[in-house]
C-alpha positions as CSV (number, residue, x, y, z in Angstrom):
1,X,40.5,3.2,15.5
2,X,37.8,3.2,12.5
3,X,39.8,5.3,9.7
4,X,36.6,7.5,9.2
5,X,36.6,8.6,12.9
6,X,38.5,12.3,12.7
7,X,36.7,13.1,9.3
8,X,33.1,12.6,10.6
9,X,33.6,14.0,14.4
10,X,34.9,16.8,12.0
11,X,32.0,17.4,10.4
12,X,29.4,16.7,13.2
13,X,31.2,19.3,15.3
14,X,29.6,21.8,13.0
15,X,26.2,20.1,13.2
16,X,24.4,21.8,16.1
17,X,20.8,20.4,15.0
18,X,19.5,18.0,12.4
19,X,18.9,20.7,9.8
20,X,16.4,18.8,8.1
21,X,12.5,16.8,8.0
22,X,13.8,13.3,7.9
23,X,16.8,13.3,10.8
24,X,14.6,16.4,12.8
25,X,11.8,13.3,12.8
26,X,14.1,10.3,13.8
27,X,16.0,12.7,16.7
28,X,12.5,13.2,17.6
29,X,10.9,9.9,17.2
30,X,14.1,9.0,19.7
31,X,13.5,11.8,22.2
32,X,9.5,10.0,22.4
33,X,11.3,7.0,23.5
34,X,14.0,7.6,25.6
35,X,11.5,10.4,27.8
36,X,9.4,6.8,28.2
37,X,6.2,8.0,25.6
38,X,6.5,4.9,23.5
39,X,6.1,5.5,19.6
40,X,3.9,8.1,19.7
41,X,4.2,11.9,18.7
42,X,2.3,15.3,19.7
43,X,2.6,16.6,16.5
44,X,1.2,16.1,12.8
45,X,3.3,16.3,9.5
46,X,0.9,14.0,7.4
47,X,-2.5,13.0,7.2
48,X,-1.5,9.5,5.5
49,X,-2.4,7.6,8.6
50,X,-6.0,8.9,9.2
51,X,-5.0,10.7,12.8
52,X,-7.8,11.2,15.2
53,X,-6.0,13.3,17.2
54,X,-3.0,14.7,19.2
55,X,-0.7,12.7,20.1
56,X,-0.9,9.9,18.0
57,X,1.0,6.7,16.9
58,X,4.4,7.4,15.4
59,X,6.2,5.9,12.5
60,X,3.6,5.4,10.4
61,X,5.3,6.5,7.6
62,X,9.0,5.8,7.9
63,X,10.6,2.4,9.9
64,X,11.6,3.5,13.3
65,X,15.5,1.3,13.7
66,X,16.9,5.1,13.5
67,X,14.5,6.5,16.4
68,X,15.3,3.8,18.5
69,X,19.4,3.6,18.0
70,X,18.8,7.9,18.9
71,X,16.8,7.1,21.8
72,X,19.7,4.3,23.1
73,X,22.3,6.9,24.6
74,X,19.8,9.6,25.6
75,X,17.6,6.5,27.7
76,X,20.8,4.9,29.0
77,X,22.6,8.3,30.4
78,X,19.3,10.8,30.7
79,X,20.6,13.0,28.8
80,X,18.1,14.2,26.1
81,X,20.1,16.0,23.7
82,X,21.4,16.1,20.4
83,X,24.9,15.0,20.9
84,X,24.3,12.2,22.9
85,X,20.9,10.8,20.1
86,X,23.4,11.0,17.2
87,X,26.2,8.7,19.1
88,X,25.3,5.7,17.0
89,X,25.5,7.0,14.1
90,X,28.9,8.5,14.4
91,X,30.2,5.6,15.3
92,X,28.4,3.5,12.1
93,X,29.8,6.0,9.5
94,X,33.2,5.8,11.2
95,X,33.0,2.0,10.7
96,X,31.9,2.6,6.7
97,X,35.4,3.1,5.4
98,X,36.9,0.4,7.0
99,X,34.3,-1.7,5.9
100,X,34.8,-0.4,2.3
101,X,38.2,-1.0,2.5
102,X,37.3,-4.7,3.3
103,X,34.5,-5.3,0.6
104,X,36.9,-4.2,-1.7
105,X,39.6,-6.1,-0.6
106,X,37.0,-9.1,-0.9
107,X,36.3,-8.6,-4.3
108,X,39.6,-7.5,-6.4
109,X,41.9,-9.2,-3.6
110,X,44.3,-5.8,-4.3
111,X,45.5,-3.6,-1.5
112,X,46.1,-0.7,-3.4
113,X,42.2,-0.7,-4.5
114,X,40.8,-1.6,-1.0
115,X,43.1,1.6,0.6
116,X,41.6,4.0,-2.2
117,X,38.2,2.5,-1.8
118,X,38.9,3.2,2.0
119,X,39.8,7.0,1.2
120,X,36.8,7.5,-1.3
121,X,34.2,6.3,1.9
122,X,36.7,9.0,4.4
123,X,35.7,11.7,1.4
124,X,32.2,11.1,0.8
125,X,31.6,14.3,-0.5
126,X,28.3,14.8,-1.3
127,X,27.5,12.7,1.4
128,X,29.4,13.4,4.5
129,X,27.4,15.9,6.2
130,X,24.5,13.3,6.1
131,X,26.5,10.3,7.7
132,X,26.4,11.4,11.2
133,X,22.9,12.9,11.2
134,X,20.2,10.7,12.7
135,X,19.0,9.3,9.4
136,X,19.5,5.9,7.4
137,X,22.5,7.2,5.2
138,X,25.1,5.7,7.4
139,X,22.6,2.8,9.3
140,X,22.4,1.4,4.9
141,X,25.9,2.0,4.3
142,X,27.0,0.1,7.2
143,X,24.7,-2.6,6.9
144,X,24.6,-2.7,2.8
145,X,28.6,-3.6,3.3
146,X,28.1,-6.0,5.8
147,X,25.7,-8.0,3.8
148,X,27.9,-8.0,0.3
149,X,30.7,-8.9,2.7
150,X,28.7,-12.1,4.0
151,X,26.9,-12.6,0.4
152,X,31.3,-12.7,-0.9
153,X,32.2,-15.1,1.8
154,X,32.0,-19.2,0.8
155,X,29.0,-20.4,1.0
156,X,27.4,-22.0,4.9
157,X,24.4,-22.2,6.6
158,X,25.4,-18.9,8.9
159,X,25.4,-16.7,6.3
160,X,21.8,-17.9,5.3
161,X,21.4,-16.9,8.9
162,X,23.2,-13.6,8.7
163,X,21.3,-12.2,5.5
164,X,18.3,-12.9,6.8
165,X,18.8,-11.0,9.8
166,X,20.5,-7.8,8.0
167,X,17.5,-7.8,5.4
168,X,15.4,-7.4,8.6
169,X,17.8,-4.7,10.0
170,X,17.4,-3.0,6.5
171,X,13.9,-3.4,6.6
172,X,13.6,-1.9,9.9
173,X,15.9,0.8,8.9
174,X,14.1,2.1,5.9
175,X,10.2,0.8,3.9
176,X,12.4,-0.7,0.9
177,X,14.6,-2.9,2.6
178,X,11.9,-5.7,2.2
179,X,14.1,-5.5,-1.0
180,X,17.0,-6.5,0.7
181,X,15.2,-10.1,2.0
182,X,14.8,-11.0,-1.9
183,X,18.7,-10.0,-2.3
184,X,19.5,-12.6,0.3
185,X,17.0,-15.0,-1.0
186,X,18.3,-14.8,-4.7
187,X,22.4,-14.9,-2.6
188,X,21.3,-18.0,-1.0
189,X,19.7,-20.3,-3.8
190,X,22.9,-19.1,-6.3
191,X,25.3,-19.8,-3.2
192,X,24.9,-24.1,-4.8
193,X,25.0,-26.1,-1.8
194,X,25.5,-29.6,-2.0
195,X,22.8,-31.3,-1.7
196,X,19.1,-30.3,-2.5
197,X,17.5,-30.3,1.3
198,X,20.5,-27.3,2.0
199,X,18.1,-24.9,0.0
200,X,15.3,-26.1,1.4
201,X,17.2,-25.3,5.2
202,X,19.1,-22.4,3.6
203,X,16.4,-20.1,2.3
204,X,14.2,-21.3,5.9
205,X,16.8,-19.8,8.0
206,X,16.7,-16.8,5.7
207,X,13.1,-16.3,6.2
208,X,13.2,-17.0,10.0
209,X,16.0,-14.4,11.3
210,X,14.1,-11.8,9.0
211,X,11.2,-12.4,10.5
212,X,12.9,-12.7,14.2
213,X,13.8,-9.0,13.4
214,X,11.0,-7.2,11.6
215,X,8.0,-9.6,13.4
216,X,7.4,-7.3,16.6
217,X,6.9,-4.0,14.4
218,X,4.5,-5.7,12.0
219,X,2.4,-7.1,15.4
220,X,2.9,-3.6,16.6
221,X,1.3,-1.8,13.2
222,X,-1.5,-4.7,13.8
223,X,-2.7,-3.8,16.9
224,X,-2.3,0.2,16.3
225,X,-3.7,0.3,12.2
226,X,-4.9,-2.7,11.9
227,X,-2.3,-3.4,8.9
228,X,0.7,-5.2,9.4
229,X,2.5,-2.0,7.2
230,X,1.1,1.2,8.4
231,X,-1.3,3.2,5.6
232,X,1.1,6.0,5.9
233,X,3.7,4.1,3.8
234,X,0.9,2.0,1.3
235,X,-0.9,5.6,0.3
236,X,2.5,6.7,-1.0
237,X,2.3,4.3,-3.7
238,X,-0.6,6.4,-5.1
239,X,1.1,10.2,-4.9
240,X,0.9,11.8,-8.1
241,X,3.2,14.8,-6.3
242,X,5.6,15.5,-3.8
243,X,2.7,17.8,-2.8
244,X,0.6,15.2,-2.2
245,X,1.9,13.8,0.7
246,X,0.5,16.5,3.3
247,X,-2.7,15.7,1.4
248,X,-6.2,16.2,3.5
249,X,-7.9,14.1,3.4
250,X,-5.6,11.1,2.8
251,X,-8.4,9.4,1.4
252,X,-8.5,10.3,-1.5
253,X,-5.0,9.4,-2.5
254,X,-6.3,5.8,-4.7
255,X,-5.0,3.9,-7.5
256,X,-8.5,5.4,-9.4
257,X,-7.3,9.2,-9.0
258,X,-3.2,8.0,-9.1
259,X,-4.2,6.3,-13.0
260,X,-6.2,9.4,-14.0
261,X,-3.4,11.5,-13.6
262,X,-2.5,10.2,-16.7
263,X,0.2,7.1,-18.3
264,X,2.7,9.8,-19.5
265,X,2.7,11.9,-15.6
266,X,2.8,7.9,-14.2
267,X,5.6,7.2,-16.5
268,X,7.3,10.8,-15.4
């Protein structure tokens, strides 16, 4: 049994709703798709995407991996309720401090430091309450071990395969982890192969399984926006204030207005 299990069934068992914007929207976005309405939503929260009206296309702001892992046990039993959307995610932050315990292990080769690594992920503190919520804490955790696990292993083809396909994960999981493809990139032309065509194959099979996983939500943000990343997430780059994001209209959220606001508030 994962070492973490007791600890967070502990604290979900005081966790009778999500409590917050970001897991209310996932165990939301999941309810959409296990009741069989596709990514869409009857209900506004931003303006980023230009909506024309109720309901409208979901996820145009935020990657939708944790809507669809709490739509999985809701869809597959029928029941549409909070205990049985945040299933997944118990289970991935009860397999974190094992996995810490392992990574460590990996990297000092000392037992003592893997079992207190192992304790510190049990005692999150800060974080616990967040791990078994229907958000990305515990999906980036999870996944974010996994990879530095694969990245410490001896170099091979399948782990060229593996990053690739946990950069897409991460990417489908939360807007940055496009930042987790150049990780495995940079992991994969320092891992020194051989010979010379092993890049060449190395860093393809990188690029492929990322693109096996993230490929049918950039088709899907075509054929809804038009854009292969929905506007929701690009206008963000120009907010001058948290404020800003229920902004109406979204339009005028620009680079122009985001550079008059000044070098020293940009540099804030």
């Amino acid at each position: 049994r994962p070492v973490g299990d007791d600890e967070q069934g502990l604290v979900a068992a005081f966790q009778s709703v999500p409590g917050y914007m970001d897991a209310d929207y996932y165990y939301a976005g999941g309810l959409q798709l296990a009741a069989g309405r596709g990514f869409t939503e009857p209900y506004l929260w931003n303006y980023l995407d230009d909506p024309a009206g109720l309901p409208h296309p979901s996820h145009a702001y935020w990657m939708p991996l944790a809507s669809i892992l709490a739509a999985l046990v809701p869809a597959l039993s029928g029941h549409l309720t909070w205990f049985a959307a945040r299933l997944p995610f118990i289970l991935a932050a009860a397999l974190i401090p094992p996995l810490t315990s392992a990574l460590a292990f990996s990297i000092t080769s000392r037992r003592d430091l893997a079992i207190i690594s192992g304790l510190l992920a049990v005692f999150s503190g800060y974080y616990a309450p967040f791990l078994p919520l229907t958000d990305t804490f515990s999906l980036y955790m999870l996944f974010g071990a996994l990879f530095f696990l694969i990245v410490n292993r001896k170099s091979s083809i399948a782990n060229s395969f593996l990053l690739g396909l946990l950069a897409g994960i991460m990417h489908l999981s939360r807007a940055d982890g496009l930042l987790w493809l150049l990780l495995a990139l940079l992991a994969v032309i320092f891992s020194r192969p051989s010979l010379f065509t092993f890049y060449f194959l190395r860093i393809t099979f990188c690029i492929l399984t990322y693109l096996i996983i993230i490929s049918p939500w950039l088709v899907r943000n075509l054929v809804v926006f038009g854009l292969p990343l929905a506007t929701g997430g690009s206008r963000a780059l120009w907010l001058t204030g948290y404020n800003q994001l229920f902004a109406y209209p979204a339009s005028q959220l620009t680079f122009a207005a985001w550079w008059q606001s000044g070098l020293a508030e940009i540099l804030k």
